[in-house]
N, C-alpha and C positions, 0 to 999 in steps of 0.2 A: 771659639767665640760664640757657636749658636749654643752650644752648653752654659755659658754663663748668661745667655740673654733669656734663654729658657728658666734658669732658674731665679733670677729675679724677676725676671714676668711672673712666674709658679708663686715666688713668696706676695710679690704685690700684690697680688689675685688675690692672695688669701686673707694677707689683710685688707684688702678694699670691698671684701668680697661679706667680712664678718663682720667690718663697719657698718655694712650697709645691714645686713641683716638684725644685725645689734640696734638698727634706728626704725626697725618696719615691726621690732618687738617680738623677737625670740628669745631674747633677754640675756644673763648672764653667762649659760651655759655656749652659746655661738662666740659671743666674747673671748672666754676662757679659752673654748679651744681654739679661734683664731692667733689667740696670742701663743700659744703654745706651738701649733704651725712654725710661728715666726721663730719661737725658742729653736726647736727641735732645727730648723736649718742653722742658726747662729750655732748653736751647737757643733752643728755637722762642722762648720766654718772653724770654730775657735779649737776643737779637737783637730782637725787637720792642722792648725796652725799650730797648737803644741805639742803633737810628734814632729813635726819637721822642726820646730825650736830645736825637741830632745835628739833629735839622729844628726842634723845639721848645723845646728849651733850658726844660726845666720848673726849680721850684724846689732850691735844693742839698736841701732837707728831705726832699723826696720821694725826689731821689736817695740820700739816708741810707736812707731806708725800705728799699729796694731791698736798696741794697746790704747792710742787718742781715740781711731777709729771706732772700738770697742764700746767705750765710752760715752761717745757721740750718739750709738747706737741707743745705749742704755737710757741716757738723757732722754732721747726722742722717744722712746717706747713708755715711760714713765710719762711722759704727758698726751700719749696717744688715751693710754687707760685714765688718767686723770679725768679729760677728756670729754670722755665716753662714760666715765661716770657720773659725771654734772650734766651731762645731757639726759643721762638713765633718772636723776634728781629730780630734774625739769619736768618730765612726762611719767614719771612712773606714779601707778596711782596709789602708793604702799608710803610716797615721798611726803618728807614736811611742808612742800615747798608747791606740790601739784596743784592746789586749789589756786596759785598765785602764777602759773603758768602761763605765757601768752606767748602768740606767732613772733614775738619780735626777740624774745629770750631765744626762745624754741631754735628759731633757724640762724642765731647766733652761734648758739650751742651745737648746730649741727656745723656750723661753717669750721670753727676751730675742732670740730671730729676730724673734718675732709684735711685741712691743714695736716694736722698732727699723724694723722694715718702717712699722708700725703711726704712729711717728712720721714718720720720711723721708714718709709721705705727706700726712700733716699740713701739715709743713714745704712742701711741694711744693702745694699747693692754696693755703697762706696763700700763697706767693711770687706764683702765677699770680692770685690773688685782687686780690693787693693790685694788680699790673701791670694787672688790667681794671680794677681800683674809678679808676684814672685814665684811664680812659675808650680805651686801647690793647686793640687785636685780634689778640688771640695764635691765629694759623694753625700749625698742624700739616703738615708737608711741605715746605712755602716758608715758608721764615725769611723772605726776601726781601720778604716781606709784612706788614710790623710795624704797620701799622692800616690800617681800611679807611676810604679818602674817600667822599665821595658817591660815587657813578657817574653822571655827566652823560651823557644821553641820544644818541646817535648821530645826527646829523644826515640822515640816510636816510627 
């Protein structure tokens, strides 16, 4: 359990972490790779989940689960960047829209960032959740690693 609260803490950080630095103006590049963060664990998550599909062959039902959950993910991370790109609109001075800028757009525009960040991590903790509540070991770095077996002792 403290592995899996670790690691949705880990992803929330990252994204709450690059939302925020995305609104204090580091711009695209903190964005990018915050979302990428978030990829690279979904990943780790959906690669453990489709080796145990391929060695275990679980039920179609739980593969629904999955895949809703997946989905949900996806949903919410598409309006994280949306997002965060209408607020980048708002205040960037490069935008169509800058000269027309004001406090009440501005921290509109941040409040649906915080939302959206806010769920994409929701979304992202029920997905990794639901992938351990069937008993899968989602590793971080090595996808190649999608549960762990025992470890039979070395003969030495």
């Amino acid at each position: 359990m403290k592995k899996y609260r670790s690691l949705v803490l880990a992803a929330t950080m990252t994204v709450l972490l690059g939302a925020a630095a995305w609104l204090t103006g580091s711009g695209c590049a903190t964005s990018y790779k915050t979302e990428k963060a978030a990829d690279i664990t979904v990943s780790a998550a959906m690669t453990a989940w489709g080796n145990y599909v391929a060695q275990y062959h679980p039920p179609v039902s739980q593969e629904l689960q999955v895949k809703a959950a997946f989905e949900k993910y996806q949903a919410a991370e598409i309006l994280a960047v949306d997002a965060t790109h209408s607020l980048f609109d708002l205040t960037s001075t490069n935008s169509a829209t800058a000269g027309s800028t004001n406090a009440v757009s501005s921290a509109t525009a941040q409040a649906k960032v915080t939302q959206a960040v806010a769920a994409e991590a929701q979304a992202l903790a029920d997905l990794i959740a639901l992938i351990q509540g069937f008993g899968i070991k989602i590793t971080t770095g090595t996808a190649a690693t999608p549960f762990a077996p025992v470890p039979t002792p070395s003969p030495n």
